[in-house]
C-alpha positions in Angstrom: -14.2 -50.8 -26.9 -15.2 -47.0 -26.8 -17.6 -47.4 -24.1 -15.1 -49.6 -21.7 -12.1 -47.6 -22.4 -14.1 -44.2 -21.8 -15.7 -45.7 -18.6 -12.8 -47.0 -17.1 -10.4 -43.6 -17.0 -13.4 -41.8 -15.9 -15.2 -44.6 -13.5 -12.6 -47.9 -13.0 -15.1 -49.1 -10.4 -17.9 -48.9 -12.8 -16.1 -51.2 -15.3 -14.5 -53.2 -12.6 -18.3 -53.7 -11.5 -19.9 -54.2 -14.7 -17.7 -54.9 -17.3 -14.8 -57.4 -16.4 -16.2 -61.0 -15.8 -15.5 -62.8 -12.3 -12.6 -64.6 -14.0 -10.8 -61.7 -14.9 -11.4 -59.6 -11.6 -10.1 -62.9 -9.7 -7.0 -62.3 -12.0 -6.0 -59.0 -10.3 -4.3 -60.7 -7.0 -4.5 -57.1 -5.3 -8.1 -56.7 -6.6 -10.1 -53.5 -7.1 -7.2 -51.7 -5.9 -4.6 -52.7 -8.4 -6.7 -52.4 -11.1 -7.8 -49.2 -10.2 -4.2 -48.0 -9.9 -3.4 -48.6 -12.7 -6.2 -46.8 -14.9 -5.5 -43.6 -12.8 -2.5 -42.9 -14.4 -4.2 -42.4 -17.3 -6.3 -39.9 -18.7 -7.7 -41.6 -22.1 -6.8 -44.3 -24.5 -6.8 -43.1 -28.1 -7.4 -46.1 -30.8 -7.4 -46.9 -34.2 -10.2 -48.8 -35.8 -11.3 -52.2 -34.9 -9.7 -55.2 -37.7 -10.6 -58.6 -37.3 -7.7 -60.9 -37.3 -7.4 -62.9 -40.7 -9.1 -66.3 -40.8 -10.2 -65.7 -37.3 -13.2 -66.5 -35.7 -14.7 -63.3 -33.7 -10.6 -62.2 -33.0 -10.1 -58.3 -33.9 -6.8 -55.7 -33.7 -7.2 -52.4 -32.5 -4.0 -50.5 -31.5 -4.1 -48.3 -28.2 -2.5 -45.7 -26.9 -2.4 -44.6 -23.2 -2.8 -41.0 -22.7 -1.2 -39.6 -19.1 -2.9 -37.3 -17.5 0.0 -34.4 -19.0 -2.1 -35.4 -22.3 1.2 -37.6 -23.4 0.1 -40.5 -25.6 2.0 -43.5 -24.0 2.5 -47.1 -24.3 1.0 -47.4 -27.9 0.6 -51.1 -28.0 -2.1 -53.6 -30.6 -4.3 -55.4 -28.1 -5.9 -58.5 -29.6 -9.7 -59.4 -28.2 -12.5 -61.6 -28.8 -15.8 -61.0 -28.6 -18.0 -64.0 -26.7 -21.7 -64.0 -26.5 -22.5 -65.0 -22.6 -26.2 -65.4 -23.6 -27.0 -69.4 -23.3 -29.9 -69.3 -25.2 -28.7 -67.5 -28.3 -25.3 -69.9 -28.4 -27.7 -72.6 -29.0 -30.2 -71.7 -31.0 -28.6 -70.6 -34.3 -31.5 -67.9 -35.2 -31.1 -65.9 -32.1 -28.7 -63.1 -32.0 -26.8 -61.5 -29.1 -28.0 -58.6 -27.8 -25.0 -55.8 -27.1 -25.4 -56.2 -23.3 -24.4 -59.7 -23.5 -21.5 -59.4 -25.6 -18.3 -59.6 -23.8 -14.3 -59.1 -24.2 -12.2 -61.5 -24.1 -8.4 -60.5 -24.5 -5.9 -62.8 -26.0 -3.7 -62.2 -22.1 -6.6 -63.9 -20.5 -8.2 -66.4 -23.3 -6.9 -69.4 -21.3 -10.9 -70.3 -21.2 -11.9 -69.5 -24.5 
């Protein structure tokens, strides 16, 4: 969470280009250019710890708030998000873990395919 939200107010085409999945870039119907839009109204997001949701499988809490670029904390809002192993290899075989770089986000707005 730290390294997406810090990437995407400072670079929203490096995390369009490396950290949202092909599913959730198709999701933006103006592409690269809404998206981008809409992070550079914002300056940072301040959060609160990660929680994982009670009797919850990989589901965390973390509240958010988006900073304007006056340095006003906005839109202070829980996001709910899942984290999803994209390696095939370590899904399957029980003894292998997921390395960081193959972890991925999944947000309960777009968990349709989880």
């Amino acid at each position: 969470m730290n390294r997406y939200f810090s990437t995407v107010v400072e670079d929203s085409r490096e995390a369009w280009d490396t950290m949202l999945s092909k599913k959730l870039r198709d999701a933006h119907e103006n592409g690269y250019d809404e998206y981008a839009s809409f992070w550079a109204q914002w300056s940072e997001v301040r959060h609160e710890r990660v929680i994982p949701l009670p009797e919850s499988r990989n589901w965390f809490t973390i509240r958010a708030a988006y900073v304007d670029r006056d340095g006003r904390p906005q839109s202070v809002r829980p996001l709910q998000f899942r984290l999803v192993c994209v390696d095939r290899l370590a899904n399957r075989l029980p003894f292998l873990t997921c390395d960081d770089e193959d972890l991925r986000v999944r947000d309960a707005y777009n968990a349709r395919d989880n």
